[in-house]
C-alpha positions as CSV (number, residue, x, y, z in Angstrom):
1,X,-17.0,-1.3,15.1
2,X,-15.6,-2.8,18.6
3,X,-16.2,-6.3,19.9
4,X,-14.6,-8.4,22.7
5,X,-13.1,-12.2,22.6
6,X,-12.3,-12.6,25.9
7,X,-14.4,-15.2,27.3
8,X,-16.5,-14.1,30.1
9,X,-16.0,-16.2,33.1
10,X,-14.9,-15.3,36.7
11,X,-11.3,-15.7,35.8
12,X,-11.0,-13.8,33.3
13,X,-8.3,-11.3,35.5
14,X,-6.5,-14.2,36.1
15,X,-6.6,-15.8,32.4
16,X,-5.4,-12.1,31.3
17,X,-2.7,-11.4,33.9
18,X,-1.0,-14.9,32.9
19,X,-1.1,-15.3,29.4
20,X,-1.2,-11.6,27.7
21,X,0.9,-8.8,27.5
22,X,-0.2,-5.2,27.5
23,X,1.6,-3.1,24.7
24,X,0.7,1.0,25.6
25,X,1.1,2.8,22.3
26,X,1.7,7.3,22.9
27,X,1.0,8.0,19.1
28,X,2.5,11.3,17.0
29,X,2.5,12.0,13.6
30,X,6.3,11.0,13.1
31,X,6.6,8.6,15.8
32,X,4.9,5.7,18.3
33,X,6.3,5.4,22.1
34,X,5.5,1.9,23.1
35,X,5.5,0.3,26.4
36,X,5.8,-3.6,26.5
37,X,3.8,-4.9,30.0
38,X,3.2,-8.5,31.9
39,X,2.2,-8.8,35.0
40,X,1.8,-4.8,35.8
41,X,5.8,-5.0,34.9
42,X,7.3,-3.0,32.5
43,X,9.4,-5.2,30.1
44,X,10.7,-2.7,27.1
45,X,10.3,0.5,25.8
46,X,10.8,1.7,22.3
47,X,10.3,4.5,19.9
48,X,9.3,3.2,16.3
49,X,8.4,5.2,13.0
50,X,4.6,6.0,13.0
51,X,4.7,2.9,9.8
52,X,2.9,0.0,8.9
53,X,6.5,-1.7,8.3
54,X,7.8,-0.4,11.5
55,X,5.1,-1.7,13.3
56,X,5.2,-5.2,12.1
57,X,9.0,-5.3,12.6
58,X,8.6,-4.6,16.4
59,X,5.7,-6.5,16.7
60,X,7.3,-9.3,15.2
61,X,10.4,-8.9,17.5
62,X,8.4,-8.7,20.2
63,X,6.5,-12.1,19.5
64,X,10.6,-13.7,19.2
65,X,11.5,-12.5,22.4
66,X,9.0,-13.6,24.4
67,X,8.1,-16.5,22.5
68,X,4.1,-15.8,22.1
69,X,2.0,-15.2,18.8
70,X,-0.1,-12.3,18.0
71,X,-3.1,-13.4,20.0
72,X,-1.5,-12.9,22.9
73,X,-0.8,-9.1,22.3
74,X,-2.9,-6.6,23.5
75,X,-2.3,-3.2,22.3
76,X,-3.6,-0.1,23.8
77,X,-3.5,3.6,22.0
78,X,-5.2,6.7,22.6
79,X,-7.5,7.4,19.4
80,X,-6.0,10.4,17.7
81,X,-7.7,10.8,14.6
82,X,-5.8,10.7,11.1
83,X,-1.9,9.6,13.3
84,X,-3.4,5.8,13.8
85,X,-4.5,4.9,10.9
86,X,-1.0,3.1,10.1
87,X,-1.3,1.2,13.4
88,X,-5.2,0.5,12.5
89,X,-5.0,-0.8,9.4
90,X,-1.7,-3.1,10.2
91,X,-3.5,-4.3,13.6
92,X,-6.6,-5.3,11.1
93,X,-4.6,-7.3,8.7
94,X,-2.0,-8.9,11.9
95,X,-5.1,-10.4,13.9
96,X,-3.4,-7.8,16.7
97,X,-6.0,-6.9,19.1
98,X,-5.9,-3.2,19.1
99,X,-7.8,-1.1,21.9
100,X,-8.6,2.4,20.8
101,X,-9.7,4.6,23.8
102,X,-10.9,7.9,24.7
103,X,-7.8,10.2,26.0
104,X,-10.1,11.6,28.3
105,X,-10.5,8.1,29.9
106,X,-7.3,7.3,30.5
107,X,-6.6,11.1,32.0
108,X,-8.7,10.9,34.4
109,X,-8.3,6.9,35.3
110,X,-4.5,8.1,36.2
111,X,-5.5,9.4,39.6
112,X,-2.8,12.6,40.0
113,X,-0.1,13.4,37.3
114,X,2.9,15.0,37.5
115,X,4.6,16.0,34.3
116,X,4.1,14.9,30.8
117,X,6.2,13.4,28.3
118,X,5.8,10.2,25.6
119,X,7.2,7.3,27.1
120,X,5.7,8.1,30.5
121,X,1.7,8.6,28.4
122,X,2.7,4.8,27.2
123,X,3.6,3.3,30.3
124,X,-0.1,5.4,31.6
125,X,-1.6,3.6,28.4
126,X,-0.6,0.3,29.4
127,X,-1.2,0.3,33.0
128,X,-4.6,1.4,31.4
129,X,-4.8,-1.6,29.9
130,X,-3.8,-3.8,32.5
131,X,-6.0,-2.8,35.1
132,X,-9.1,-1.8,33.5
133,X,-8.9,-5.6,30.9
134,X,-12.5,-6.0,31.6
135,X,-13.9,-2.8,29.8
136,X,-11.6,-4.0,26.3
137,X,-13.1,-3.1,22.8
138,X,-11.4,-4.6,20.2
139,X,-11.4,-2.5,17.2
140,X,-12.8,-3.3,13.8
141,X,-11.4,-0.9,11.1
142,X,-14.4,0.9,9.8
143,X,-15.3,-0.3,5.6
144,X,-13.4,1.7,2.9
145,X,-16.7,3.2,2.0
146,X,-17.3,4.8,5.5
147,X,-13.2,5.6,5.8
148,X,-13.9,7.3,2.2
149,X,-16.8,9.4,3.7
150,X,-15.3,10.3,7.1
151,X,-12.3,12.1,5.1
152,X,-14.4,13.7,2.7
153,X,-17.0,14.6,5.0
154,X,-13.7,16.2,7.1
155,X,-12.4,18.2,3.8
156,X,-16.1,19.2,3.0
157,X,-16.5,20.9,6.7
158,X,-13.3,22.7,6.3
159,X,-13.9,24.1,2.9
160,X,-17.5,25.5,4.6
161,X,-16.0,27.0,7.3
162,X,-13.6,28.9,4.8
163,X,-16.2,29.9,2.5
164,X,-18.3,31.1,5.4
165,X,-15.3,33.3,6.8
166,X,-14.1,34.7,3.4
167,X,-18.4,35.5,2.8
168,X,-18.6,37.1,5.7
169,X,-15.2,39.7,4.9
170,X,-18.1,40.4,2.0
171,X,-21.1,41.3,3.4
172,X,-19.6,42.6,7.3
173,X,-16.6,44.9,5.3
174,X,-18.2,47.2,2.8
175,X,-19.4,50.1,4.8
176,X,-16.0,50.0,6.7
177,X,-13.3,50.7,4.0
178,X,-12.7,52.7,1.1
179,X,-14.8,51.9,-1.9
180,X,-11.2,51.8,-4.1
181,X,-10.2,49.0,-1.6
182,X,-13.2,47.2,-0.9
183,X,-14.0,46.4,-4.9
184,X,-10.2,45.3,-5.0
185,X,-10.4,43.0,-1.9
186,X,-13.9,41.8,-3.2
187,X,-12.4,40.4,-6.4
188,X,-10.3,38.4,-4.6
189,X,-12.6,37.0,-2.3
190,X,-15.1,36.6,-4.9
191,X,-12.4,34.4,-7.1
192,X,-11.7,32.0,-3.7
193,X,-15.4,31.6,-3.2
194,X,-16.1,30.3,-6.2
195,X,-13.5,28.1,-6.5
196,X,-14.4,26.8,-3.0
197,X,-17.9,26.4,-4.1
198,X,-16.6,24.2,-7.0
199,X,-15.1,22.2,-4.6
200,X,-17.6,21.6,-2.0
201,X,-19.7,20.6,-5.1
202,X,-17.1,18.1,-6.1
203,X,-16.8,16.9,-2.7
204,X,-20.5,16.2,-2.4
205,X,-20.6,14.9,-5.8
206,X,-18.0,12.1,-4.5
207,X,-19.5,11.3,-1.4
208,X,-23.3,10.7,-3.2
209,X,-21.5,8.4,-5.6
210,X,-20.0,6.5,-2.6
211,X,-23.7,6.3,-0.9
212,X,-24.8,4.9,-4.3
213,X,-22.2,2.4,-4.9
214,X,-22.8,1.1,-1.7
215,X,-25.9,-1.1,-1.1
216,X,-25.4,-1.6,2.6
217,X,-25.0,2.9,2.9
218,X,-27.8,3.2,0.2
219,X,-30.1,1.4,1.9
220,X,-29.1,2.7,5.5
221,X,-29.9,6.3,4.3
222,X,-33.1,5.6,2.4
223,X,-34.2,4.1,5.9
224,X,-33.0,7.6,7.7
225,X,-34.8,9.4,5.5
226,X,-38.1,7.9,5.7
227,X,-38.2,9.6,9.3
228,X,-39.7,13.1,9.6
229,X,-37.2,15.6,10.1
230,X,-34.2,13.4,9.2
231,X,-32.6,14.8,6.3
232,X,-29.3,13.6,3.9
233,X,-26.9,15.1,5.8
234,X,-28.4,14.2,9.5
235,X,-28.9,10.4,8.0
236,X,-25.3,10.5,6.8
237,X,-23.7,11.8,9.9
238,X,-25.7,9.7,11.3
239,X,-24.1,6.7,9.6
240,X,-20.6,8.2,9.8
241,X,-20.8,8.5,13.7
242,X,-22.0,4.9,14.1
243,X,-20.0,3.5,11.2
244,X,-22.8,2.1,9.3
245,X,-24.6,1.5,13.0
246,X,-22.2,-1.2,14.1
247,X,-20.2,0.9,16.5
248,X,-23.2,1.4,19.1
249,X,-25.4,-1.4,20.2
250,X,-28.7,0.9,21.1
251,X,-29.9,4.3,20.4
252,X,-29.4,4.8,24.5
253,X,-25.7,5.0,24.4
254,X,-25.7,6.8,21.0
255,X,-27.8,9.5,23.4
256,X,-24.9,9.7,25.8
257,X,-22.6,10.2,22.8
258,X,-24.5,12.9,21.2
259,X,-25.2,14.5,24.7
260,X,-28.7,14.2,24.3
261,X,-29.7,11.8,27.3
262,X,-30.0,13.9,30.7
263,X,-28.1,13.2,34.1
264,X,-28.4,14.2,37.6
265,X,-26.2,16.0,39.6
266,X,-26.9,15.7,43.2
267,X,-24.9,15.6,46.5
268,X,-26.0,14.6,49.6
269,X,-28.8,16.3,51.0
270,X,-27.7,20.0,50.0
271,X,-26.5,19.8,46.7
272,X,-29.5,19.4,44.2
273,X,-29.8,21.0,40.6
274,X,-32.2,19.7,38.0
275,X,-30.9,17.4,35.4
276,X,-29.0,18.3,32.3
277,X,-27.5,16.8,29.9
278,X,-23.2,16.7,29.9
279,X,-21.1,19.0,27.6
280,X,-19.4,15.8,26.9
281,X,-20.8,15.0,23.9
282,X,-20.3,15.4,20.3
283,X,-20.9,18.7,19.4
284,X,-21.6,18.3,15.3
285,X,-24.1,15.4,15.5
286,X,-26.1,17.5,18.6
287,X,-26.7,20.7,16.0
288,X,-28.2,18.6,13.2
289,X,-30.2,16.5,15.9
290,X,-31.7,19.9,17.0
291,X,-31.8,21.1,13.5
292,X,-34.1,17.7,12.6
293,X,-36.2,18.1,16.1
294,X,-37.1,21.5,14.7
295,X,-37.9,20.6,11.1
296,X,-39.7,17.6,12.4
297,X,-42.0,19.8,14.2
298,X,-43.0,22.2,11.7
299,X,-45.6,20.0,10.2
300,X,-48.6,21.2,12.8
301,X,-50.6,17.3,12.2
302,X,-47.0,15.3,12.8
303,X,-47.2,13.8,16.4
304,X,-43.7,15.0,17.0
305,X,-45.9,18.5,17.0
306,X,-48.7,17.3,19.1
307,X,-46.0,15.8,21.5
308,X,-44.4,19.4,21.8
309,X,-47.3,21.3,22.0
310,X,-48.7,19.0,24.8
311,X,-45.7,18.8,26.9
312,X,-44.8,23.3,26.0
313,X,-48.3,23.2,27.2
314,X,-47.7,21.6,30.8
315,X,-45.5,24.0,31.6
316,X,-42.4,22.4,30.2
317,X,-39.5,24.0,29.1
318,X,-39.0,24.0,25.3
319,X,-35.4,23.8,24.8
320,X,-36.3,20.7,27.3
321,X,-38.7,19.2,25.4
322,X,-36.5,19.6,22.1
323,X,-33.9,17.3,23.7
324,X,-36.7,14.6,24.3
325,X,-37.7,14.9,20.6
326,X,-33.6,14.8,19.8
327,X,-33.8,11.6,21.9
328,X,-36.9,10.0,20.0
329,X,-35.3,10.8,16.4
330,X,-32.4,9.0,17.8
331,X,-34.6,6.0,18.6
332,X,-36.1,6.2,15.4
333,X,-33.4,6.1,13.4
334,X,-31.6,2.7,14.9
335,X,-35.6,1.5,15.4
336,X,-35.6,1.6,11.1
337,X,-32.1,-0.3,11.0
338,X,-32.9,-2.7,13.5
339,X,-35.9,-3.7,11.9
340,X,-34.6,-2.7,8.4
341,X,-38.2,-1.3,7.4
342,X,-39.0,2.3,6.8
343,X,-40.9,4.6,9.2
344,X,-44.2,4.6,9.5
345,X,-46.0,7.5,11.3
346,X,-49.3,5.6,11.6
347,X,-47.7,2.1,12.7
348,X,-49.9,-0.3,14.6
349,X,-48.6,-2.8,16.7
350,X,-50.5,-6.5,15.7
351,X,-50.2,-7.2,19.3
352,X,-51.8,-4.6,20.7
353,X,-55.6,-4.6,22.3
């Protein structure tokens, strides 16, 4: 979830530059490279364990030193999946304001680099900071629910990418080796398969009993599912990505994130191509998106299917009009949430004439 608390007046660049400092955070597994910054100064740099009580010793020094409090901090870190979940979860409980952004943002805000190191990336991070203030999101640690989920959901993938591999040795092998060694090597694989298949089931088995415990997740994916096409595991990916739909505001930007929503690329008067969407996007949510478009238009009465045929019909290409459908599951889904109602296919609006 990410909010702001800045207020939002036409000072607010001044109101930052004077009273906050800017704390750039390069995060490893072992390690965090911090750069302390006021004004577009560097004050300090330090290298502290990648440890809840390392970071509240430094950020408790810091706060001596300078004489300020908490609220005055603003610290800025690259998100880097499982490594800042120490500095996360301490930021959460210290009232720290923590900024999490996309490495790709601050790469490319940097103008040209040369070289590469740790306490160089936090000095980037906090100039990052400093300069671009007015795009801040604060961010909320998701629940311990959805934290539960994302890890198992991570564990679950792996296991199913294993189990596919080891499969395919199965099936793709046989007529390619000697029948002595292929019943041998089958064995094996045929022991590590099954135990991976109890495992997935155990994994699913914990993540239904999470769903279930959790009213607010229960109801989310009962909602998901009343949509055609949406199934349990686009519904919870779905609540996963958004983190129980508070991380995105409207199913517009989730389109962006899922690199459903199409952009043009145009230059001048000589550069034209037809728009497409950006490979920027998040691969895993796009293939169950398309996976729902299709199921959704299997059922030949659903208007999903009249909508396809109609537009396939016009000359339109498919794949094209697939994304548009992508695009109105997307809406559909944060439509239920919004309204916290289940989908109705034959909805009339009282309004209309």
């Amino acid at each position: 979830m990410y909010s702001s608390t800045f207020p939002n007046c036409k000072s607010l660049n001044h109101f930052i530059m004077k009273d906050y400092f800017f704390i750039g955070i390069d995060v490893s597994k072992k390690n965090l490279d911090c750069c302390l910054l006021r004004n577009g100064t560097v004050i300090k740099q330090d290298v502290i364990s990648n440890h809840p009580k390392s970071i509240e010793s430094y950020l408790s020094v810091i706060c001596v030193e300078q004489n300020i409090d908490a609220e005055q901090i603003v610290i800025c870190a690259e998100y880097t999946g499982l490594y800042i979940y120490p500095l996360a979860t301490f930021c959460q409980a210290g009232n720290y304001k923590l900024w999490l952004e996309d490495p790709t943002q601050i790469k490319y805000s940097s103008g040209l680099q040369r070289g590469k190191n740790d306490p160089v990336d936090a000095k980037r991070i906090a100039l990052y900071a400093y300069r671009y203030v007015d795009k801040l999101k604060i961010y909320n640690h998701p629940t311990l629910s959805v934290e539960s989920m994302k890890l198992l959901t991570t564990e679950l993938n792996m296991l199913s990418v294993d189990r596919a591999k080891y499969q395919a040795q199965l099936s793709d092998q046989k007529e390619y080796m000697p029948d002595n060694v292929y019943k041998l090597k089958s064995k094996r694989l045929s022991v590590l398969i099954k135990e991976l298949d109890k495992a997935i089931a155990n994994i699913e088995t914990e993540i239904e009993n999470i769903v279930a415990k959790d009213a607010l997740l229960s109801h989310q994916m009962k909602l998901l599912m009343s949509i055609e096409g949406i199934g349990k595991k686009t519904s919870l990916k779905m609540i996963l990505e958004t983190q129980a739909f508070t991380r995105f505001t409207d199913s517009r930007k989730f389109c962006c994130h899922a690199g459903v929503a199409p952009f043009s690329y145009s230059s001048g008067s000589s550069q034209h191509s037809k728009n497409r969407v950006s490979q920027r996007a998040n691969k895993s949510i796009k293939s169950l998106l398309h996976l729902a478009a299709l199921s959704a238009i299997q059922n030949k009465n659903s208007g999903l299917r009249v909508y396809y045929d109609r537009k396939v019909a016009e000359g339109k290409n498919k794949m094209s009009v697939l994304n548009a459908i992508r695009a109105k599951l997307i809406a559909r889904m944060f439509a239920v949430i919004k309204s916290n109602q289940p989908y109705e296919s034959n909805y009339t609006n009282q309004f209309s004439v």
